[in-house]
RODO-2510 file (C-alpha; in nm, 4 decimals, decimal comma):
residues 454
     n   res          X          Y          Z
     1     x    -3,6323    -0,5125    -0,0136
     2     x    -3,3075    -0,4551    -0,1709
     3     x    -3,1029    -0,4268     0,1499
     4     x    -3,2987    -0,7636     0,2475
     5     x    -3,1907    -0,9854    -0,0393
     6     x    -2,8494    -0,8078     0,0135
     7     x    -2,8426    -0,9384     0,3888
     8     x    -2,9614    -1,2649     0,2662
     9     x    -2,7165    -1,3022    -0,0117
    10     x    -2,4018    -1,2512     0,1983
    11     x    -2,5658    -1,4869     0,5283
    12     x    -2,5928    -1,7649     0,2488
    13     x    -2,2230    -1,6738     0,1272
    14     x    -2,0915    -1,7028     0,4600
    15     x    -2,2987    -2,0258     0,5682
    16     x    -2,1562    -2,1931     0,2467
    17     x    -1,8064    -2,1168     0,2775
    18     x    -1,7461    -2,1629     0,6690
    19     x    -1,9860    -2,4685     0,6316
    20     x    -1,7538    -2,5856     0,3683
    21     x    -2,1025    -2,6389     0,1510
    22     x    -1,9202    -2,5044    -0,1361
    23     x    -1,5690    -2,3648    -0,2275
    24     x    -1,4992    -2,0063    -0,1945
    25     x    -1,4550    -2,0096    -0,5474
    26     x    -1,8233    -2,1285    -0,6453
    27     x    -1,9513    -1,9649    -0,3502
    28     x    -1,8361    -1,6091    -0,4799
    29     x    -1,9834    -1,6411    -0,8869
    30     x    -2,3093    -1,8346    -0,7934
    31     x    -2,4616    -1,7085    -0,5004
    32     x    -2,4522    -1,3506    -0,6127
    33     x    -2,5833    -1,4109    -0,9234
    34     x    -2,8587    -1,6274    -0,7725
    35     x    -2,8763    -1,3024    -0,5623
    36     x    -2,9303    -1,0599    -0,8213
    37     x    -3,1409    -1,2643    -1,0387
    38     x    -3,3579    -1,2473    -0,7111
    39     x    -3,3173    -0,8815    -0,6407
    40     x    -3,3603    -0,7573    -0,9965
    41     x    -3,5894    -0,9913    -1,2008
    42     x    -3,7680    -1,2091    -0,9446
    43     x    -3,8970    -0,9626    -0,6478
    44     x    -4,0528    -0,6582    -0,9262
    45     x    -4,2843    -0,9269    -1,0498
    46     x    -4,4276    -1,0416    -0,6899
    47     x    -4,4375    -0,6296    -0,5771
    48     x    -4,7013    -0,5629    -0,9226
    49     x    -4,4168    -0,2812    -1,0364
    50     x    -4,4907    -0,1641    -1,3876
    51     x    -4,1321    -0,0690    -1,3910
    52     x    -3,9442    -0,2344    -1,6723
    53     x    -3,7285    -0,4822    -1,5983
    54     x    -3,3528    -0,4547    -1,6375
    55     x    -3,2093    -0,6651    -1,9845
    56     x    -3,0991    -0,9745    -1,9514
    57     x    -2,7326    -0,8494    -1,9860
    58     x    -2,7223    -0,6680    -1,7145
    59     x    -2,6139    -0,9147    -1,4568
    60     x    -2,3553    -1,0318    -1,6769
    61     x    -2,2161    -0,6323    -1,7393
    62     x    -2,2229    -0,6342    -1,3626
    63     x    -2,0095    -0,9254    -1,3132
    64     x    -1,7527    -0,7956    -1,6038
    65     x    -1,7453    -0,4883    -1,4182
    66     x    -1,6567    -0,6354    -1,0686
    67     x    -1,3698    -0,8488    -1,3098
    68     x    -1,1849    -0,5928    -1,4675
    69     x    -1,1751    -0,3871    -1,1230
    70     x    -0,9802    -0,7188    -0,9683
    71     x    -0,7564    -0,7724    -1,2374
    72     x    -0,4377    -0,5766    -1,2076
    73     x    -0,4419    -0,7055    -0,7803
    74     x    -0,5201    -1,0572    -0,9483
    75     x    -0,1988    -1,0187    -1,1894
    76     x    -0,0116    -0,8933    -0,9294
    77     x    -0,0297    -1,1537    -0,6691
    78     x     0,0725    -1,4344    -0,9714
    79     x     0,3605    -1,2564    -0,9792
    80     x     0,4690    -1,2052    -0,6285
    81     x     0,4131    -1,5487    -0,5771
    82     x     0,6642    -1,6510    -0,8557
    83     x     0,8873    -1,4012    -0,7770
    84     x     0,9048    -1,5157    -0,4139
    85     x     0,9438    -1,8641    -0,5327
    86     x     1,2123    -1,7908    -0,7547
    87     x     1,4632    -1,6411    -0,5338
    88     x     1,3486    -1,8764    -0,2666
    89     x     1,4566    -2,1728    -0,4814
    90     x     1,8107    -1,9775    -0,5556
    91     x     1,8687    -2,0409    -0,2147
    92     x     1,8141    -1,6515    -0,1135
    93     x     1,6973    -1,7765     0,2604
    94     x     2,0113    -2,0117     0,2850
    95     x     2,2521    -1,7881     0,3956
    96     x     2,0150    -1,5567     0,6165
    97     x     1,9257    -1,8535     0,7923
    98     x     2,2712    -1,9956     0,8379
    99     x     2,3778    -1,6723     0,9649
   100     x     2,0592    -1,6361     1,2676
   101     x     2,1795    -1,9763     1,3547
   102     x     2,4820    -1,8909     1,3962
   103     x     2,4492    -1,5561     1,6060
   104     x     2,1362    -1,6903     1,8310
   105     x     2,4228    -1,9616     1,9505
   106     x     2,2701    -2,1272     2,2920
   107     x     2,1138    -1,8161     2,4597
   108     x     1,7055    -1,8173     2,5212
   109     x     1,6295    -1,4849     2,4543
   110     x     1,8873    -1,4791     2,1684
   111     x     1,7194    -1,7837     2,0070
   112     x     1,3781    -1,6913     2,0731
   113     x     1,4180    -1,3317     1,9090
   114     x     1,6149    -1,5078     1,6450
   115     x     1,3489    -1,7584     1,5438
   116     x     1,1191    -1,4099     1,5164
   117     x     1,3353    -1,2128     1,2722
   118     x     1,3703    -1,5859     1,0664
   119     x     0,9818    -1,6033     1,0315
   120     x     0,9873    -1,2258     0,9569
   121     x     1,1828    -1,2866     0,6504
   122     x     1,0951    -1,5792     0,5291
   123     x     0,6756    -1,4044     0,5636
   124     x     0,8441    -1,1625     0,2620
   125     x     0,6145    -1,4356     0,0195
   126     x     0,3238    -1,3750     0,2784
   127     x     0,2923    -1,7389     0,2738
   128     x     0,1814    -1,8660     0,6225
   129     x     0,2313    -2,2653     0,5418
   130     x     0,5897    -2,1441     0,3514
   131     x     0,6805    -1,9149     0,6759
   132     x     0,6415    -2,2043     0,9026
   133     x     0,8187    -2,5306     0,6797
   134     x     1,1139    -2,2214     0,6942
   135     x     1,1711    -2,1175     1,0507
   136     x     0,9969    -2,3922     1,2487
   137     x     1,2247    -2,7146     1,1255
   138     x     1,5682    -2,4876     1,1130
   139     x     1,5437    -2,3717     1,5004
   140     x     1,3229    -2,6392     1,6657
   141     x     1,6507    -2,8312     1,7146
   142     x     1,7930    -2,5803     1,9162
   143     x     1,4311    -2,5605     2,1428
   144     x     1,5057    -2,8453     2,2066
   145     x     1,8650    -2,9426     2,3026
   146     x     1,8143    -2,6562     2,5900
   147     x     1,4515    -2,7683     2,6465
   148     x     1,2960    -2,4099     2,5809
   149     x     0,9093    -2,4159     2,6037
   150     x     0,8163    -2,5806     2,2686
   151     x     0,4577    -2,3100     2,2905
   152     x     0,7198    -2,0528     2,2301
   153     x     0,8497    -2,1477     1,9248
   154     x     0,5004    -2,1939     1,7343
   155     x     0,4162    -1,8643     1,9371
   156     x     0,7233    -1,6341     1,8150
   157     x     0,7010    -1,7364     1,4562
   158     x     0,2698    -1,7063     1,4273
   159     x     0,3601    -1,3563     1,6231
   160     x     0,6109    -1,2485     1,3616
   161     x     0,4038    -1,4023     1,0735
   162     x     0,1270    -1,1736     1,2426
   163     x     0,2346    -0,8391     1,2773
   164     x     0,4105    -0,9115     0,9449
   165     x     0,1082    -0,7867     0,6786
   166     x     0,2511    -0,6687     0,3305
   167     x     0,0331    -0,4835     0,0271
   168     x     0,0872    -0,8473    -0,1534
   169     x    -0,0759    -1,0847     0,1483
   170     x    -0,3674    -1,2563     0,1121
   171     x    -0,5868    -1,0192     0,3477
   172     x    -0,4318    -0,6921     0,2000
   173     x    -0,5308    -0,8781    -0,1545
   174     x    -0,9138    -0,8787     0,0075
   175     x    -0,9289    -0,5838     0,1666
   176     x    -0,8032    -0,3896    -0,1513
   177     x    -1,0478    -0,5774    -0,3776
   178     x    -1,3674    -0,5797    -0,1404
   179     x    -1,3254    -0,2133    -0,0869
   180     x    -1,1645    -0,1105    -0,4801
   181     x    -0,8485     0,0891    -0,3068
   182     x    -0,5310     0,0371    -0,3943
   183     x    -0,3006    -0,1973    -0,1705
   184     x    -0,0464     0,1345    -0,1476
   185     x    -0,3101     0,3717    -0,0319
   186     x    -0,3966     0,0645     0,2203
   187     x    -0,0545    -0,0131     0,3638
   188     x     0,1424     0,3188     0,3951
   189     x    -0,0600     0,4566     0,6594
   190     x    -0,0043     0,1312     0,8263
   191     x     0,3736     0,1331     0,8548
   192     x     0,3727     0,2993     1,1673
   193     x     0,1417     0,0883     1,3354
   194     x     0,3433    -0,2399     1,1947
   195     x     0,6725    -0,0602     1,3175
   196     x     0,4956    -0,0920     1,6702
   197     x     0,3576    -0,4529     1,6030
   198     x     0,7253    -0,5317     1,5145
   199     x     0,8815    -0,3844     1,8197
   200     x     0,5834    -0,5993     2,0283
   201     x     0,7484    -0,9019     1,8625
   202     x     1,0481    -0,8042     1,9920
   203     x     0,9821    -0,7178     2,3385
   204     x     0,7952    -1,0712     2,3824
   205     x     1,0699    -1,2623     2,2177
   206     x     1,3118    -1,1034     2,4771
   207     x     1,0513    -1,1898     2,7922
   208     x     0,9734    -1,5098     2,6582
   209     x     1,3453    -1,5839     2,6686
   210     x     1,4317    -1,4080     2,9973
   211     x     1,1306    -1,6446     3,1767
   212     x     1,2722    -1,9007     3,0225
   213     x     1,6507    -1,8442     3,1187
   214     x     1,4577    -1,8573     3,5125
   215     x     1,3170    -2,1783     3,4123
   216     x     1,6054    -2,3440     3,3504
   217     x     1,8829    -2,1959     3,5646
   218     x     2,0702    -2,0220     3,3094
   219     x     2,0001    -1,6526     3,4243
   220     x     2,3073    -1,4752     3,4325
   221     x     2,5192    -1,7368     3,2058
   222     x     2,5062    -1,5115     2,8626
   223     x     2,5316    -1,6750     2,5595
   224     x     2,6383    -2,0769     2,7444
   225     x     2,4300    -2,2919     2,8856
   226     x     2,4692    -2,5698     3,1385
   227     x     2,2325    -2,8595     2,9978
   228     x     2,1849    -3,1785     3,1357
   229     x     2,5380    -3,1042     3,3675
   230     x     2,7660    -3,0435     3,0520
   231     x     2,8916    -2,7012     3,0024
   232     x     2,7494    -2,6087     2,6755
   233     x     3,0226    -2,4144     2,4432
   234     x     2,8910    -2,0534     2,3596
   235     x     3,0095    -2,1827     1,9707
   236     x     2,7335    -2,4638     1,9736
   237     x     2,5967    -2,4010     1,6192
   238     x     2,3275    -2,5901     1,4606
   239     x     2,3219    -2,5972     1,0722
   240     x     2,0049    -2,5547     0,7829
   241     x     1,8552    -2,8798     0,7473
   242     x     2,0263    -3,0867     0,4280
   243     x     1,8407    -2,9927     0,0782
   244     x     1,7801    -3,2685    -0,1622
   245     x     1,9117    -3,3267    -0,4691
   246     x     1,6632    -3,1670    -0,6492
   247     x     1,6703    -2,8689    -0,3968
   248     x     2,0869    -2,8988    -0,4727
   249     x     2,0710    -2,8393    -0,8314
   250     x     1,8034    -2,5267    -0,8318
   251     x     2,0669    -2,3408    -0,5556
   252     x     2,2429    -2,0284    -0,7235
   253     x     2,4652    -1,8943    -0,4105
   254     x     2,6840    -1,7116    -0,6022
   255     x     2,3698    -1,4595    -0,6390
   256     x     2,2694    -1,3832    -0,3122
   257     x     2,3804    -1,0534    -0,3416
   258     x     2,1699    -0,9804    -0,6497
   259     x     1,8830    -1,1405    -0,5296
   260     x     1,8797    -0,9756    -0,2355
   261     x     1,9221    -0,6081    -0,3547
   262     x     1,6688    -0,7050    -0,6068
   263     x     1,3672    -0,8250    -0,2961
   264     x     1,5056    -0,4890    -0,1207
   265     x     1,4091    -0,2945    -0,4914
   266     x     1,0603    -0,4466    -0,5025
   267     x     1,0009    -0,3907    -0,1063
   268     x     1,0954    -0,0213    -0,1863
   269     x     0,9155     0,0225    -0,4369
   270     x     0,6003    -0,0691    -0,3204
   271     x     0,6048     0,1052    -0,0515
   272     x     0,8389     0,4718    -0,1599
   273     x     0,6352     0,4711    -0,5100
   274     x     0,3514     0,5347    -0,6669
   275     x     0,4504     0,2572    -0,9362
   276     x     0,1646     0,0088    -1,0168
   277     x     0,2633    -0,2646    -0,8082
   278     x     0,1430    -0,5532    -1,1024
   279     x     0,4098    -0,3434    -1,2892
   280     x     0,6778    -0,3792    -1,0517
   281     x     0,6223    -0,7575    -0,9809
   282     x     0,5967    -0,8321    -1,3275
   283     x     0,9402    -0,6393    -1,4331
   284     x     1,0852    -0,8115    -1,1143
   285     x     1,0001    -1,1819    -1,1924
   286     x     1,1264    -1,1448    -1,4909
   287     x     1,4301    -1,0761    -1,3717
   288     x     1,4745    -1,2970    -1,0957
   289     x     1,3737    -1,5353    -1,3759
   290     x     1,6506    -1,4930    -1,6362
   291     x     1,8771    -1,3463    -1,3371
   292     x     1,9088    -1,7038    -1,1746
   293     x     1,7934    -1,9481    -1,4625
   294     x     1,8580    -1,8951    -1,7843
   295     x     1,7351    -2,1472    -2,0348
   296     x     1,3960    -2,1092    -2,1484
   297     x     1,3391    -2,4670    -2,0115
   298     x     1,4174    -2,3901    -1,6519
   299     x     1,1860    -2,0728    -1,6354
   300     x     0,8959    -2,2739    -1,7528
   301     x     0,9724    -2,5389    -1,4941
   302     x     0,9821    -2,2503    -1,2118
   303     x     0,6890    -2,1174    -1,3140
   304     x     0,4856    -2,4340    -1,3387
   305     x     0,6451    -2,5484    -0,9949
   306     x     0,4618    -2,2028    -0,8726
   307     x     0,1282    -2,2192    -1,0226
   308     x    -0,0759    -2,3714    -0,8415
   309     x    -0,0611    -2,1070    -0,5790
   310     x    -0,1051    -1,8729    -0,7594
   311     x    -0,3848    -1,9738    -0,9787
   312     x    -0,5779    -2,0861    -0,6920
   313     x    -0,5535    -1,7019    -0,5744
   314     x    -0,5944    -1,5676    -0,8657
   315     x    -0,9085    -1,7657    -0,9033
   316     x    -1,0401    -1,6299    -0,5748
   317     x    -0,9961    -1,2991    -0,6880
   318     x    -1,1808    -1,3010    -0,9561
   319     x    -1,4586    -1,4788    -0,8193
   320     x    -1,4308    -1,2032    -0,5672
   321     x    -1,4356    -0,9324    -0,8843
   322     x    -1,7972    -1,1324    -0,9029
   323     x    -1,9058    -1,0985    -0,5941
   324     x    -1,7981    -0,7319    -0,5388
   325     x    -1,8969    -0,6082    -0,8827
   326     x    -2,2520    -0,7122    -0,8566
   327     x    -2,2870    -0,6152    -0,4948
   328     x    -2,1941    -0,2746    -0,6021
   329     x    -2,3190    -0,1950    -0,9220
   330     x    -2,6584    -0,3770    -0,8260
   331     x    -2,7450    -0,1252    -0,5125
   332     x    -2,7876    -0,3997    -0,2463
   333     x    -2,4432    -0,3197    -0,0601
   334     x    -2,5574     0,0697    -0,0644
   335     x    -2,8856    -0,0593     0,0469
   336     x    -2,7477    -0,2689     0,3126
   337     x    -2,5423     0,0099     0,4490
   338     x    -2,8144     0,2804     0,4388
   339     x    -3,0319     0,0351     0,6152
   340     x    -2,7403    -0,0350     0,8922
   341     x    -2,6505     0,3550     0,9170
   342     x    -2,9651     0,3972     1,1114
   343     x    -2,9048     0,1755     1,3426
   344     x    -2,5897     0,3511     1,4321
   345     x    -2,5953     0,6652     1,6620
   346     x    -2,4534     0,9368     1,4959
   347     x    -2,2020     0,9482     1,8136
   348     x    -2,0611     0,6199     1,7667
   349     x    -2,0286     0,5939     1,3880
   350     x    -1,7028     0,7769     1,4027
   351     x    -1,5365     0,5333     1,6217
   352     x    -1,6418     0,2329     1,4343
   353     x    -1,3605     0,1935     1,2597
   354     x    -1,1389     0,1676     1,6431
   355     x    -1,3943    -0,0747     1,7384
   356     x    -1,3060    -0,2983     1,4467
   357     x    -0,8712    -0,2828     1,5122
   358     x    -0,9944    -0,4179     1,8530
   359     x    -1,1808    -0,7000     1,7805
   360     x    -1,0671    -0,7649     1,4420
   361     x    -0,8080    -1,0672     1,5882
   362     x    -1,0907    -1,2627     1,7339
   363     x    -1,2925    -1,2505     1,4319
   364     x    -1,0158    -1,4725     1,2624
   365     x    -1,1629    -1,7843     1,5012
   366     x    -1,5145    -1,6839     1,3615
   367     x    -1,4661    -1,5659     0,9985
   368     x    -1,2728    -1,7216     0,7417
   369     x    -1,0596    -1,4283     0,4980
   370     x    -1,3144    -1,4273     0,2102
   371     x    -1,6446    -1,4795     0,4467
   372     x    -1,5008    -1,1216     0,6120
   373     x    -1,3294    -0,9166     0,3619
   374     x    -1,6032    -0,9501     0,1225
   375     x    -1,9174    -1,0185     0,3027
   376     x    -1,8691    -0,8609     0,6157
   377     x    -1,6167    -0,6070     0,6070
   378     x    -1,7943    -0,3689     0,2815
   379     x    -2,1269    -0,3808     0,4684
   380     x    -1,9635    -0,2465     0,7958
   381     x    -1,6932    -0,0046     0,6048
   382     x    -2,0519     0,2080     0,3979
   383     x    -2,2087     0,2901     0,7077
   384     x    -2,1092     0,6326     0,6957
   385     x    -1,9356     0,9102     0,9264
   386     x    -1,5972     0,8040     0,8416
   387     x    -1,3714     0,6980     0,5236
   388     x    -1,4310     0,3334     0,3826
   389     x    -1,0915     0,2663     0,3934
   390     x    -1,0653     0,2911     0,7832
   391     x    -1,2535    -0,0049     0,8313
   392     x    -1,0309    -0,1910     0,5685
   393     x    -0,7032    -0,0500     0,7806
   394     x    -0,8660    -0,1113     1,1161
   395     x    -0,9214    -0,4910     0,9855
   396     x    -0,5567    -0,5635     0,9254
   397     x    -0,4824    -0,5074     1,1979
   398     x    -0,5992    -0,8501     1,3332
   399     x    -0,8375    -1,0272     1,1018
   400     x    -0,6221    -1,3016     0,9475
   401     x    -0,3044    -1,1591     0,9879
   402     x    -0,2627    -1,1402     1,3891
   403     x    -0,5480    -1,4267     1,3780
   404     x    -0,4430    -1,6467     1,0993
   405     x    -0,1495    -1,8618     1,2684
   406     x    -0,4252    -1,9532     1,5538
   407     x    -0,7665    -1,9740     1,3633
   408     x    -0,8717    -2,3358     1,2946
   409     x    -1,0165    -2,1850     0,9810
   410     x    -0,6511    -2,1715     0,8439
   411     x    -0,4500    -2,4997     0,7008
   412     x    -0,1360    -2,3283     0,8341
   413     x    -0,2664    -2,3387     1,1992
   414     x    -0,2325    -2,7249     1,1858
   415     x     0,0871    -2,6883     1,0158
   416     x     0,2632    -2,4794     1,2706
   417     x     0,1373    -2,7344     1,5341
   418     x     0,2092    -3,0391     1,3569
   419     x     0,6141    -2,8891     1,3059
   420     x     0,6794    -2,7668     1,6655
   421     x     0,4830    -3,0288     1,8412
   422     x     0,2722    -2,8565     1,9958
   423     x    -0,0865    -2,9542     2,0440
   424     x    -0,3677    -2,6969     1,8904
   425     x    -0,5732    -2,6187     2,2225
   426     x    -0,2290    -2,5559     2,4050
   427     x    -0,0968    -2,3157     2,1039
   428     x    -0,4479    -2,1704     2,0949
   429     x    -0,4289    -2,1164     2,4836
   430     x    -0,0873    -1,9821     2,4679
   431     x    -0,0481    -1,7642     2,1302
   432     x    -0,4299    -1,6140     2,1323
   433     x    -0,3725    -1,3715     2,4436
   434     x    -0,0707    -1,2507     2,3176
   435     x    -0,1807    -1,2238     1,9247
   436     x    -0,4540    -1,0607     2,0676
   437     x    -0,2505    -0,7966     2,2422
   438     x    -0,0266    -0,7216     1,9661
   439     x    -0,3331    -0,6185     1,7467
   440     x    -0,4629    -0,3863     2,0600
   441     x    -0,1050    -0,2219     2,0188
   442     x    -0,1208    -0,1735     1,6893
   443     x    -0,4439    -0,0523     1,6740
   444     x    -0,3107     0,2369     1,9493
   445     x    -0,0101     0,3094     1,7349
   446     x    -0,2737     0,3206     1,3974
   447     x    -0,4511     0,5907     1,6480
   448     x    -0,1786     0,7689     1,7660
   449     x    -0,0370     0,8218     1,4090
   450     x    -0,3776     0,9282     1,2769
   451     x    -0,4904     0,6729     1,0944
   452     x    -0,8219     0,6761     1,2331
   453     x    -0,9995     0,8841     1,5200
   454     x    -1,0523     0,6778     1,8582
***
C-alpha cells in the first residue's frame, strides 16, 4: 500500500507540473504532504491496524529533514548565480567575445566552431536563456552576411550549451538533491565523458562548416569569401553589439585579468578539491564583489539585480528538500523501488543505468527537470544491482542538458529560436538528431572510462 500511494503521489506531481496545474514550487511542498498524510494517518484507519499512529509532528520532522539536506546545494547555487553575474556585468565576456570575432574572420567552419567555443563560455553561469542573448546576437551577423544555414547557428550554440553540464547547473542541482550526493562526487567521473561530448561539438562545428563552404562555393578559398560577387577581405571583422549606458557604467575592463584568473580559481576548485563548493562560491562572490565594485551601494545593487534568479532556484530547492525528505524518510520511495526491483530481471538490472545515458535526451521532450530528477529519476536509481548514483550520472548525460535547448518544456528553447530566426519545428528537426547523438557518445565515453558497466 505504501509503494501505491508512493506511485500515486509522484503521477499527481508530474500531472501538475507538466500540466502547468500548479507551479513546481507548490507542487513539491503540497502534494507530498497530501501524500503522506494519506500514507501515514489516512490508509491505517481504513486497513483496522491497531498500530499506533505516528504524532502529528512527524510529517513536519520529515519535511525539516528533506530541508536541511538541500541547504548547502540551495546556498550554493545563490551564489554562483551572483558570482556569474558579477563578473559578467564587469564586462569579463567583452573581450573573449571581441577576440572569437575577430579570429573566426569570414571562414564557415571557422565561424561555426567559433560561435561553439562563445556559447561554451558564456554556459560558465549554466544559464541557457543567458548563453543564448550572449552568442546568438554577437555572431548571427556574420551567418548572415555569408548566408550560412541560420539551423546551424541555433544548432552549434544548444550543442555547446549541451554537452556543457557543470556541478552548479540546474540538472546537476537536481540530480545531487533528488539522490543526497554531492555535485563533486557527481561530476568528476563525468569529465571524461564531457571531454568526448566537447570534442563531438567540435567535430560537427567543423562538418557543419565544411558542408556549408560546398553550399556556397567557397571550398578551397580559406579564410575569404566571395559573397554576392565582391571579394570579401579575410580582415572583415564584425564587432560586440553596443552596450547601453547603463551596461557602460557597470564595465570594469581594466580587470579582466583578475576576473578571469579568479572564474579559472572557482572552476578548479570545484572540480581538483574536495572544498565545499557553497564555501568556495561564497568566498568567491565576495570577491568578485568588492574586487570590481566597491561601495557598499553598488554591491547591494548587483546583488538585487541577481536575485530573482536565484531565489526562484533556491525556492525550488527547497521545495525539492520537501519533496525528497518525506519521500525518503516516509518509506514510500523504498517501497516503490522494492516493488519495481521485481519487475526487473536480475540480468538486466545491471545495465539499467546504460539504458538511461541512451534515452535520457529524449526524455527532455517528455519530462520537465523537476518532474524527472525528483519523481522519476530516485524511483528508477533504488532498484537495486547497481550504485544510485549511476542512474543520476547516466541522466546527465541527456536529460535537460543535451535536451534542454530543444525541449518545448524549456523557456530558452523559444529564446534560441526567436534570436536566430529559426522556426521551432525546423530547429527541433535539425538539432534533435544530432543532440541526440552527442548524448549516445557520451554515454560510450561514460562506459569506456568506467563510469558504469554496459
Amino acid at each position: 500500500m505504501l509503494a501505491l500511494v508512493g506511485i500515486l503521489t509522484i503521477a499527481t506531481l508530474l500531472f501538475c507540473i507538466m500540466s502547468k496545474r500548479l507551479s513546481p514550487i507548490v507542487a513539491l511542498i503540497i502534494i507530498p504532504i497530501l501524500g503522506a498524510v494519506i500514507a501515514l494517518y489516512i490508509v491505517p484507519l481504513f486497513q483496522g491496524g491497531q498500530e499506533v499512529l505516528p504524532h502529528y509532528t512527524a510529517i513536519p520532522k520529515m519535511v525539516v529533514t528533506g530541508i536541511s539536506k538541500l541547504a548547502p546545494m540551495a546556498a550554493m547555487f545563490v551564489f554562483a548565480i551572483i558570482f556569474f553575474g558579477v563578473v559578467s556585468d564587469a564586462g569579463m565576456f567583452d573581450p573573449i567575445i571581441a577576440k572569437i570575432l575577430k579570429v573566426v574572420g569570414t571562414n564557415p567552419k571557422r565561424i561555426i566552431i567559433g560561435t561553439g567555443v562563445l556559447a561554451l563560455i558564456a554556459h560558465l553561469d549554466g544559464n541557457g536563456a543567458v548563453t543564448f542573448l550572449i552568442t546568438v546576437p554577437a555572431m548571427l551577423p556574420l551567418y548572415n552576411k555569408l548566408g550560412i544555414d541560420k539551423r546551424i547557428l541555433a544548432g552549434i550554440t544548444a550543442l555547446s550549451a549541451g554537452v556543457n553540464f557543470l556541478p552548479w547547473t540546474g540538472p546537476m542541482i537536481r540530480a545531487s538533491a533528488a539522490l543526497e550526493v554531492s555535485t563533486h562526487d557527481l561530476f568528476t567521473p563525468l569529465i571524461p565523458a564531457q571531454i568526448c561530448g566537447l570534442a563531438f561539438m567540435v567535430f560537427m562545428g567543423w562538418y557543419w562548416g565544411r558542408k556549408e563552404e560546398k553550399r556556397l562555393g567557397l571550398a578551397g578559398a580559406g579564410a575569404g569569401a566571395v559573397i554576392g560577387g565582391e571579394n570579401e577581405e579575410t580582415t572583415t571583422h564584425f564587432a560586440p553589439k553596443e552596450l547601453t549606458e547603463e551596461e557602460q557604467k557597470l564595465r570594469r575592463p581594466h580587470l579582466f585579468w583578475a576576473n578571469i584568473t579568479l572564474v579559472i580559481l572557482v572552476i578548479t576548485g570545484m572540480v581538483a578539491t574536495k572544498i565545499s563548493p557553497v564555501v568556495i562560491f561564497m568566498v568567491a562572490c565576495c570577491i568578485a564583489l568588492t574586487l570590481n565594485y566597491r561601495k557598499p551601494a553598488e554591491q547591494s545593487a548587483r546583488i538585487n539585480a541577481h536575485a530573482k534568479g536565484a531565489l526562484m532556484m533556491a525556492s525550488i530547492l527547497f521545495a525539492a528538500g520537501v519533496f525528497t525528505g518525506i519521500m525518503g524518510e516516509s518509506g514510500m520511495l523504498k517501497a516503490m523501488a522494492n516493488s519495481a526491483g521485481h519487475f526487473v530481471p536480475d540480468s538486466l538490472s545491471s545495465h539499467i543505468p546504460f539504458i538511461v545515458s541512451l534515452v535520457a535526451m529524449p526524455l527532455s521532450l517528455v519530462f520537465d527537470p523537476d518532474s524527472y530528477y525528483f519523481g522519476i529519476m530516485p524511483v528508477v536509481a533504488n532498484i537495486g544491482g547497481f550504485p544510485p548514483i549511476q542512474v543520476a550520472q547516466a541522466s546527465l548525460l541527456g536529460q535537460m542538458t543535451t535536451g534542454f535547448p530543444v525541449s518545448p518544456l524549456t523557456p530558452a528553447t523559444f529564446l534560441l529560436c526567436s534570436l536566430s530566426g529559426v522556426d521551432l519545428a525546423d530547429h527541433q528537426k535539425f538539432s534533435i538528431p544530432i543532440l541526440w547523438l552527442a548524448s549516445i557518445v557520451m554515454a560510450v565515453g561514460a562506459m569506456l572510462f568506467g563510469v558504469f558497466p554496459i
